[in-house]
C-alpha positions, 0 to 999 in steps of 0.5 A: 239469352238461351234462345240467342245461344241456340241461334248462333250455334245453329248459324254456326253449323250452317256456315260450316256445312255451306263452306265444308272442307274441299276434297281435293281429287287426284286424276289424270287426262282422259280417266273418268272421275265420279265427284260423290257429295256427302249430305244429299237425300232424296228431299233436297235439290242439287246442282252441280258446279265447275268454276272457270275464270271465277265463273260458276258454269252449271253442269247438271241438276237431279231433283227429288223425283229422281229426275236429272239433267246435264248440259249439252256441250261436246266437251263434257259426257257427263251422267247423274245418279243420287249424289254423285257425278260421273265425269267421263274422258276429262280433258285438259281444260276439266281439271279445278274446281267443281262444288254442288249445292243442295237446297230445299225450296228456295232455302239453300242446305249443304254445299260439297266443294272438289278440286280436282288436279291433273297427275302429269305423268311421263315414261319411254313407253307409252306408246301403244305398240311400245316395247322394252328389251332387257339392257335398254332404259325405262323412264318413268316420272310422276308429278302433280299440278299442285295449286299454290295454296296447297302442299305437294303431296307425297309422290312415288312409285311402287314397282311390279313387285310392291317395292317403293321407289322415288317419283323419278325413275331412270334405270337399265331394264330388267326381267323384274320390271316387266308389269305394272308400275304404279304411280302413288300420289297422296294416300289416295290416288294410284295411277298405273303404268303398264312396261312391257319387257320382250321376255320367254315363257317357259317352266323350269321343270317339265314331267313326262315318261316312256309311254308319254309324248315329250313336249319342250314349252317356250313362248312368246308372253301374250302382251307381246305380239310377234310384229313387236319382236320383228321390230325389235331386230329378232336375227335367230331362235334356236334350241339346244341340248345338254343331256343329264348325264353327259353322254360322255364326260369330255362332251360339255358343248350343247347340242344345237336341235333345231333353229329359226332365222325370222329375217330370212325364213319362218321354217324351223331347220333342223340341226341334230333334232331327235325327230324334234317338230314345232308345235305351232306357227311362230308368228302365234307366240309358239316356239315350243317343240314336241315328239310324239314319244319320250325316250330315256336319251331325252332326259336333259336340259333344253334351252329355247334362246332368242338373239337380237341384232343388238347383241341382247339374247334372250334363255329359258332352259327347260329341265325335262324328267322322263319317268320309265319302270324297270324291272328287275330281273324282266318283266318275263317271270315265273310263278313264284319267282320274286321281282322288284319293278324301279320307277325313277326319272333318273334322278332323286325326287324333290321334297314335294314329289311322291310316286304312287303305285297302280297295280293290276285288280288282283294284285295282292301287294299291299296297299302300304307297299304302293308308294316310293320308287321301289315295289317289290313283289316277293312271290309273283301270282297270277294276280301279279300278272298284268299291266303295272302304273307308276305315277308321278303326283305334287300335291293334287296334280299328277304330273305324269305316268308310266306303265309295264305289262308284267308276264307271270308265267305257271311253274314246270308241268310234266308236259312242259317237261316233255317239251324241254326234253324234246328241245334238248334232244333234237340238237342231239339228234342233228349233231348225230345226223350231220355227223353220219352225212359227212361221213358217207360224203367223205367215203364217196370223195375218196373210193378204195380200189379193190384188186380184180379176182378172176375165176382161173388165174394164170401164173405171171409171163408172156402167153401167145394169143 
């Protein structure tokens, strides 16, 4: 009885590991599938299998030397390697059943059985060179060819940003929707589809100072080529100005810098550019503008704009800061004299900015003194005397830097005395010069006329000669 027992438990787990459950394998056309059956080692001899109209068509064999083989056949690349087989490019006819025997002599061990499904997946933008304008419509569906003796899976979408969403999706395209949109099926298997959305790169905040070249970043993103954007209907790129503050409190109305009609020419024209020139060839993705040195006038908003012949018109705006030094009263001081140097960017700083002090080597300002906006040197030496370094820093990233050179000049000497009273004298000694001149000037203009004094007057009458 006890020997019976044992012999149908044994039957009992054979069945089970022969039938096995089947795995079922989620995949779409034209991805690779790798099928790893469990139970398999080194001294057991596996066959592969994929069953068509209840026909079992052999694929392939690995012995126990390691050694293997798959069929000749154009339709299927198909590699071996341990338990595992790799199918390469699935076409449409691949997709079912597929199972691998293991034996051991003539005595048949283990069995692992797949049903590989085929995800159907449709959208408006699988097309290679296809792509969306925000305003236009995104479709995009998911579904599966589930057997009739199988539930069907849970299926929906998860969007660039993680978000699920139902397996259909049918909406108006967004900034948002740019990236990848992946297409869940089950807990296992995630296909993903890529949306492209024509957008501008360009960074909300840009640093740079007086002594730095002012650089104004806008670009088309690198998934989007410039013949995509031609296609698409570009009319005009232009660039605009809106200085902080205001130039004057009534002038609300952007300047317009320069600007770029794709459909007529691929030259910038310029409009109120402030010596502004193109960084690079639009048909590179560049729309960005530079000049070689940054000015206080320059602080302000930029904004890089692209319409469209659809209306759509697409902005990013670019806050410029420009950092400068000032000093107060002059960068020309006396020894001894107190002076206070200012580095702003003409606006308070953000919580996670801080500005750092460089002063000369032989400054003796202290190192606690070095930082914030304000520096103040009480009594200027000689050591005070050089080029100053203000930089503007985030984190572990300097952003930018300005510099002044300070001017500390010795206190009076005699001398110098000497000098000063000279300098003084001489506009004396001019005005007294100039005085004397116009003087004789005027005494020659007008002569006096002096009376004729003769040796031996004659009394007045008439006198024969």
């Amino acid at each position: 009885m006890k020997y019976l027992i044992e012999a149908v438990l044994i039957l009992h787990s054979v069945l089970l590991s022969v039938s096995g459950t089947e795995k079922v394998i989620y995949a779409q056309v034209g991805q690779s599938v790798t099928l790893t059956a469990p139970g398999g080692n080194q001294d057991k001899y596996a066959r592969w299998y994929f069953v068509e109209d209840d026909k079992n068509h052999e694929l392939g064999w690995i012995n126990t030397f390691g050694r293997y083989g798959t069929i000749a056949d154009k339709n299927w690349t198909l590699s071996l390697t341990g338990n595992s087989l790799t199918i390469e490019r699935i076409q449409d006819k691949q997709f079912g059943k597929f199972f691998c025997e293991f034996s051991q002599g003539i005595i048949k061990k283990d069995k692992a059985t797949f049903k590989l499904i085929k995800v159907k997946g449709k959208s408006n933008v699988l097309k290679p060179d296809s792509v969306l304008l925000p305003g236009e419509s995104l479709s995009l569906d998911c579904g599966v060819e589930t057997p009739r003796d199988r539930p069907t899976p849970d299926i929906h979408w998860l969007n660039p940003q993680g978000q699920s969403v139902k397996n259909t999706v049918s909406k108006t395209v967004e900034h948002e929707d740019n990236g990848s949109w992946t297409c869940v099926v089950g807990n296992d298997y995630k296909a993903q589809v890529s949306v492209p959305v024509v957008d501008l790169a360009a960074p909300e905040r840009d640093y740079t100072s007086t002594d730095s070249r002012l650089t104004l970043p806008c670009s088309i993103p690198s998934y989007v080529s410039w013949e995509q954007i031609k296609q698409k209907g570009v009319q005009e790129i232009q660039w605009h100005f809106s200085p902080k503050p205001p130039s004057s409190p009534s002038s609300d109305e952007p300047l317009r810098l320069m600007y770029l009609s794709p459909e007529s020419s691929l030259t910038w024209t310029t409009d109120q550019g402030k010596d502004l020139k193109p960084a690079s060839d639009a048909t590179k993705g560049s729309l960005s503008l530079y000049k070689n040195q940054a000015k206080v006038e320059d602080r302000g908003d930029y904004t890089c704009s692209m319409t469209f012949r659809n209306g759509v018109t697409l902005k990013r705006t670019v806050h410029v800061q420009v950092l400068q030094i000032t000093p107060f009263p002059g960068a020309e001081i006396i020894y001894g004299q107190s002076v206070s140097l200012l580095c702003s960017t003409g606006e308070p700083l953000t919580s996670d900015l801080q500005l750092k002090w460089f002063p000369p080597e032989r400054s003796t300002v202290p190192t606690s003194d070095r930082r914030g906006a304000n520096l103040t040197i009480k009594e200027a030496g000689s050591g005070d005397s050089g080029q100053w370094r203000c930089e503007l820093w985030r984190s572990d990233e300097r952003l930018t830097s300005a510099a002044l050179k300070l001017n500390i000049e010795p206190k009076l000497s005699m001398w110098m005395l000497v000098i000063i009273c000279s300098a003084a004298i001489i506009p004396v000694l001019l005005f007294i010069l100039t005085f004397i001149l116009c003087r004789r000037h005027q005494q020659k203009k007008h002569p006096r006329h002096r009376l004729c004094q003769c040796r031996n007057p004659k009394p007045k009458g008439f006198y024969r000669t």
